[in-house]
Structures are given as C-alpha cells and as structure tokens.
C-alpha positions in Angstrom: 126.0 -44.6 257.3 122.8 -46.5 256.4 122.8 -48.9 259.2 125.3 -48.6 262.2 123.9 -51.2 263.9 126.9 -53.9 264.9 127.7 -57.3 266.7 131.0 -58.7 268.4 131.2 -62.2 269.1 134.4 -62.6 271.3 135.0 -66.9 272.1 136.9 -69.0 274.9 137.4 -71.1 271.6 140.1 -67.8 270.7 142.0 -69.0 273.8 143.2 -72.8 275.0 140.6 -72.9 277.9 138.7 -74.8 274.7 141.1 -77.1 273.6 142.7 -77.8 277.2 139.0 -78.8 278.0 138.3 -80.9 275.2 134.8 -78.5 274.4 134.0 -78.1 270.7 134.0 -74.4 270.0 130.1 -74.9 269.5 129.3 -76.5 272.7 128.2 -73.8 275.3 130.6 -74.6 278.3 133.5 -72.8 275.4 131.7 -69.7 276.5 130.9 -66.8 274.3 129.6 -63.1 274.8 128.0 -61.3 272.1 127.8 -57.3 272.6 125.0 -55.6 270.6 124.7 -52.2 269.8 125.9 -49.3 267.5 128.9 -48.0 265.7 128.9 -43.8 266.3 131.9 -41.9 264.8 133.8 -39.8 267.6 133.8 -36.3 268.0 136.9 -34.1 268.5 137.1 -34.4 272.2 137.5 -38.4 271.6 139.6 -38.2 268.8 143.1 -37.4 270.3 142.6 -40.5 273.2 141.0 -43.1 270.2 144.2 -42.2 268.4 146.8 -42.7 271.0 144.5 -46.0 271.8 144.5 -47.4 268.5 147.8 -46.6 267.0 149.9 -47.6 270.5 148.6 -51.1 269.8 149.1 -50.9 265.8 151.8 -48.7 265.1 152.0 -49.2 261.6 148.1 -48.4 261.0 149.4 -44.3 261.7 150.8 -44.0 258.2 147.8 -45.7 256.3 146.4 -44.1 253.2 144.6 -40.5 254.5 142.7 -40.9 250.8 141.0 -43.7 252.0 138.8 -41.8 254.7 139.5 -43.7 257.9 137.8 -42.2 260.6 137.6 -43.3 264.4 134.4 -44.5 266.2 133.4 -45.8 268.8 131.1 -49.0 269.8 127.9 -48.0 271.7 126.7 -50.9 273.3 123.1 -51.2 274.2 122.9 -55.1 274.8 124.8 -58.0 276.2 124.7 -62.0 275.7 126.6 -64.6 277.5 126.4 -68.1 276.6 128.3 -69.9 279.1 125.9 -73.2 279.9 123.4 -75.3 278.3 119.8 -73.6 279.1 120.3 -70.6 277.1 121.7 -66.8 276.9 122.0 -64.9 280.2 121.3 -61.0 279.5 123.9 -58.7 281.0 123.0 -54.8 281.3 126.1 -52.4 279.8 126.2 -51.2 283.7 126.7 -54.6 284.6 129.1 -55.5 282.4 131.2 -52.0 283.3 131.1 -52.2 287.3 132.5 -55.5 287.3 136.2 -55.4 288.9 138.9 -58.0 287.5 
C-alpha cells in the first residue's frame, strides 16, 4: 500500500534453451526480460475473470485462509527490458510487447 511499484524477471535460464547451449544463466545470449511497473488491486468487474484465472491454474489456492486478506490485483506494466545480446538492454513499449503475434 506504501509502494506498489514491482519488477518480474522471467529467464531462458528457467527453461533448457540455457543448459542445451552451454550459456551460464549470467551471460546475456540466456536471455532475460524484465517488466517494470505497478501492482493495482482489481475492481469488481475484474474480479470474477482474475478468479477463474488464478484458481483454474491452482486449484487448491480457492480454499486458502479468507482471514488472511488475499485480494486479487493486477500487474500494470509501464516498462519493458530485454537483455538478449552483449551491448546492453533493448527497451520494448507495453504496446509492443502486446501486438506481437506468437
């Protein structure tokens, strides 16, 4: 509530690609992207889909202790990071990032 600011770090070192390459989890070519931005709470119109999205992927998390004042949010992300070669980070826009088909 003080600060909502937040980072994800998110690695090709969490994968083989890493390991199958023989790059140490430090070295740039085992990419990394970093997303900056801020942690909001959800409002009631967000609440029924963050539930069926969280708790489809971790069942068990449903019957959790109600006492201890979960409440669902959602990550606003205002910057982007990729470290994927030596040379330094490459800045990726949110819009960027979203239009990009897999």
């Amino acid at each position: 509530q003080v600060n909502s600011n937040a980072s994800l770090t998110v690695s090709l070192a969490q994968t083989p690609y890493c390991r199958k390459h023989k790059y140490d989890p430090q070295n740039p070519l085992c990419a990394h992207i970093i997303f900056v931005g801020s942690i909001v709470k959800v409002n009631d119109s967000e609440a029924d889909l963050a539930k069926k999205a969280l708790f489809s992927r971790h069942p068990e998390m449903e019957s959790w202790p109600k006492d201890h004042n979960w409440f669902f949010a959602k990550f606003n992300i205002t910057n982007i990071w990729v470290l994927d070669y030596f040379g330094g980070l490459k800045i990726v826009t949110p819009e960027e990032y979203y239009s990009v088909k897999p």
